[in-house]
N, C-alpha and C positions, 0 to 999 in steps of 0.2 A: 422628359424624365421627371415622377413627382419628386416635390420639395416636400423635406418633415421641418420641423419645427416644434420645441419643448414648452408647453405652458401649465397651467395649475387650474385646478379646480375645485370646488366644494363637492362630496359624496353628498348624493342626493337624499339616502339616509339619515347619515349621521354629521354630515356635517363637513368631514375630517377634508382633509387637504390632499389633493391627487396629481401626480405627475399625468400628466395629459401628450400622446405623442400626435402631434396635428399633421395630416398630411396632405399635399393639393396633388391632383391628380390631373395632368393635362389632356388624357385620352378623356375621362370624362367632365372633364372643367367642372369638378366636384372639389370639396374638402372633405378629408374624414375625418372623425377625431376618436384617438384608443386610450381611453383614459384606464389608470393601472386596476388593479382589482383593490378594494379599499380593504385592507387590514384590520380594521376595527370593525368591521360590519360580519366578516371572514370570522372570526376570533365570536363574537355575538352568536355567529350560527352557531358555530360549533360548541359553544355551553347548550344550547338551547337544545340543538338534538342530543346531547350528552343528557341535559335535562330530561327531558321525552325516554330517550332510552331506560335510565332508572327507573321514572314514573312506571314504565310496562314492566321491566324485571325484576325491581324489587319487591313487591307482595310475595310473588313467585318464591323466590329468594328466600324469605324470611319462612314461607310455611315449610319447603325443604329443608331449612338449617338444623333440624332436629333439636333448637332449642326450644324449651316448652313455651306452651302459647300464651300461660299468663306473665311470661317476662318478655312477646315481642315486640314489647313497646320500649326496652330499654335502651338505652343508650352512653356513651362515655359523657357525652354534652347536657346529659339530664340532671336538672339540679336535688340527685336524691341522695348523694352519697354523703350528707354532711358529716355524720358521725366516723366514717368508713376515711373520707380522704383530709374530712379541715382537722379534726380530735385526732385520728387514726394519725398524719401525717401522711398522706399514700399520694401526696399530691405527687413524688417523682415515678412513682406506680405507672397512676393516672397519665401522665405524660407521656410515659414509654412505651402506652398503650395506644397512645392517638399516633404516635413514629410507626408504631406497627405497624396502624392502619392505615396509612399513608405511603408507608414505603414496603420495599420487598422483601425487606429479608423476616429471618424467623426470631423468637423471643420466647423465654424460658419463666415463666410467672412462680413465684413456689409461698409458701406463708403456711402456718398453722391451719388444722381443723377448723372452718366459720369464720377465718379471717376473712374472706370480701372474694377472696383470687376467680372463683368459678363465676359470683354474679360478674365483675370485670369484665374478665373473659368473655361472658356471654355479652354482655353489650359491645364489648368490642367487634366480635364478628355478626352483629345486627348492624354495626356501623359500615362493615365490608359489605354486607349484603344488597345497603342502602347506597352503597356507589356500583353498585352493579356489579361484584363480584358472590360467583357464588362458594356456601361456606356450608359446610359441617361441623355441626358439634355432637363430639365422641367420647363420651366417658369410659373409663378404663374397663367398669365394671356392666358397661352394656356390651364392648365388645367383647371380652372375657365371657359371659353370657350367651350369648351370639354364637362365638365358636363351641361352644358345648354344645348346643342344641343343633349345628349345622347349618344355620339362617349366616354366617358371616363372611359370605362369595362376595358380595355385591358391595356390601358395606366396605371390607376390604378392598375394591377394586375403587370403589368414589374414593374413598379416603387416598386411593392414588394419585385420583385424577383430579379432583375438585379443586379449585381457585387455592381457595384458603380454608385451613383445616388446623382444631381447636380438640386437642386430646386432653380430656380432663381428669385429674388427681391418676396420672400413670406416678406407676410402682409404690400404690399403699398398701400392698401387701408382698407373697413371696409369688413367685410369677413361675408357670409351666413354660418346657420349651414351645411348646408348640404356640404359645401368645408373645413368648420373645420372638420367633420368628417372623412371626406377625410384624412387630415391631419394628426389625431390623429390614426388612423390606418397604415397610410405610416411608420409617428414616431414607433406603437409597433413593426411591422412587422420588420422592418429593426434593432432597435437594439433588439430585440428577436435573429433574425438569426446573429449577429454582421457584418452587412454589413454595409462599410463604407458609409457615406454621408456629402456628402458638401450643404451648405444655404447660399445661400446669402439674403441681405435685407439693407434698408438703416437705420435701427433704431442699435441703441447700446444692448448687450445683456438685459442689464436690462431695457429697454425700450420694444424689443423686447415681452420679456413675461409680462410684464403691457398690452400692446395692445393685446396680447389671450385674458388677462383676461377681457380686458374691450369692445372687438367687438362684436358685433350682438348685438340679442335680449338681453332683461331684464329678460326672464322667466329661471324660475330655471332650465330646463333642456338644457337652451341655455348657462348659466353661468355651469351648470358642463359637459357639450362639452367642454368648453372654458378655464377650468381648467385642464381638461385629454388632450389639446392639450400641453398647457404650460409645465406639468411637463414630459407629454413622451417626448420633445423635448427636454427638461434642462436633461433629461438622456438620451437621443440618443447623446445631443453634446459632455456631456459631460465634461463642461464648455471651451472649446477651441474655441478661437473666436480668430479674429487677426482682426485689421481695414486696409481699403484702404484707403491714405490719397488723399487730392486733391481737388479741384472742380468739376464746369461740363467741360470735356476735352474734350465734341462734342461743345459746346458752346465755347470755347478755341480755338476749331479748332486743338486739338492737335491729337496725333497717338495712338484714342481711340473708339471702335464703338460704345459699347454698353457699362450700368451699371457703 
């Protein structure tokens, strides 16, 4: 019958310390030894291919995210926003932005015309795209566009599916049913599947869902569109909203392009 026996050893790697299960084997008057799988070495791969994986998905990532090209070098971590977060105050902004990006659920961004909200925004989901998730950015007033001209099948259907998805400055104006509907389906679809989403706008939450309720038509089947856009949103967000403080900082002339 073999005999085992428990001993230790150093990973050859790294170093780290191994339970080792030693065994003598008397059919083959051998010893084997099954030292454990090293942890540290285990944990090492797995950044590394995590590493590799981003290297090949994110360029990809970033030309798809419909955020324009001279801002896809932005980021939350880049030291450009001095005016926008140290003067501005937006460092609690700025923070609620990287929990975004880090975790799962969705967040409601809102602040004045040129306050900072849109660049934010866009560097926040260059920062998703930079971990390997992929992201859309969706201004109110391209999809509104889009469904006029008939081009908004597709756009509509990613904005389903896609990772993480970045709807910019919704309801600054008064809104048709047929883009509430739009809407109100974005809203099920995304928190059904729990994908995250960001919103910006310049109205305050509780203002925000006043204006579902009170845009468009009068007719009762325009008022309950108007109501199923209001409450899938107030449960896709969530209630997580943070403001961007400031003026207009393109009026300023400060280090702000958009929203």
């Amino acid at each position: 019958m073999p005999t085992t026996e428990r001993e230790t050893e150093p990973c050859r790697i790294c170093g780290a310390v191994l339970a080792v299960r030693v065994s003598f084997s008397p059919i083959h008057q051998q010893t084997f030894r099954y030292p454990e799988e090293c942890q540290t070495c285990a944990a090492d791969e797995a950044r590394a291919n995590a590493s590799r994986q981003r290297a090949i998905l994110t360029p990809g990532f970033i030309r798809e995210s419909g955020v324009p090209e001279r801002w896809a070098g932005s980021s939350l971590d880049a030291a450009i926003w001095p005016g926008l977060v140290v003067d501005g105050g937006n460092g609690p902004a700025v923070e609620a932005l990287r929990g975004w990006v880090a975790g799962p659920t969705s967040l409601y961004v809102y602040g004045t015309t040129g306050s900072g909200k849109t660049t934010l925004a866009m560097a926040a989901l260059l920062d998703c795209c930079r971990d390997a998730q992929e992201g859309l950015f969706l201004p109110e007033k391209q999809l509104e566009a889009d469904l006029h001209r008939g081009w908004a099948r597709d756009m509509i259907h990613r904005a389903w599916e896609v990772q993480v998805l970045v709807l910019d400055d919704i309801a600054s104006r008064d809104l048709d049913a047929r883009l509430m509907t739009v809407y109100r389906d974005i809203f099920d679809e995304r928190e059904m599947a729990g994908r995250k989403t960001l919103v910006t706008g310049q109205k305050p939450p509780a203002k925000l869902m006043a204006h579902w309720r009170l845009a468009g038509g009068a007719g009762k089947e325009d008022a309950g569109i108007r109501e199923d856009v209001a409450s899938r949103l107030r449960v896709l967000l969530g209630g997580n909203a943070v403001e961007v403080r400031g003026g207009n900082r393109r009026l300023e002339g400060r280090n702000v392009q958009r929203g």
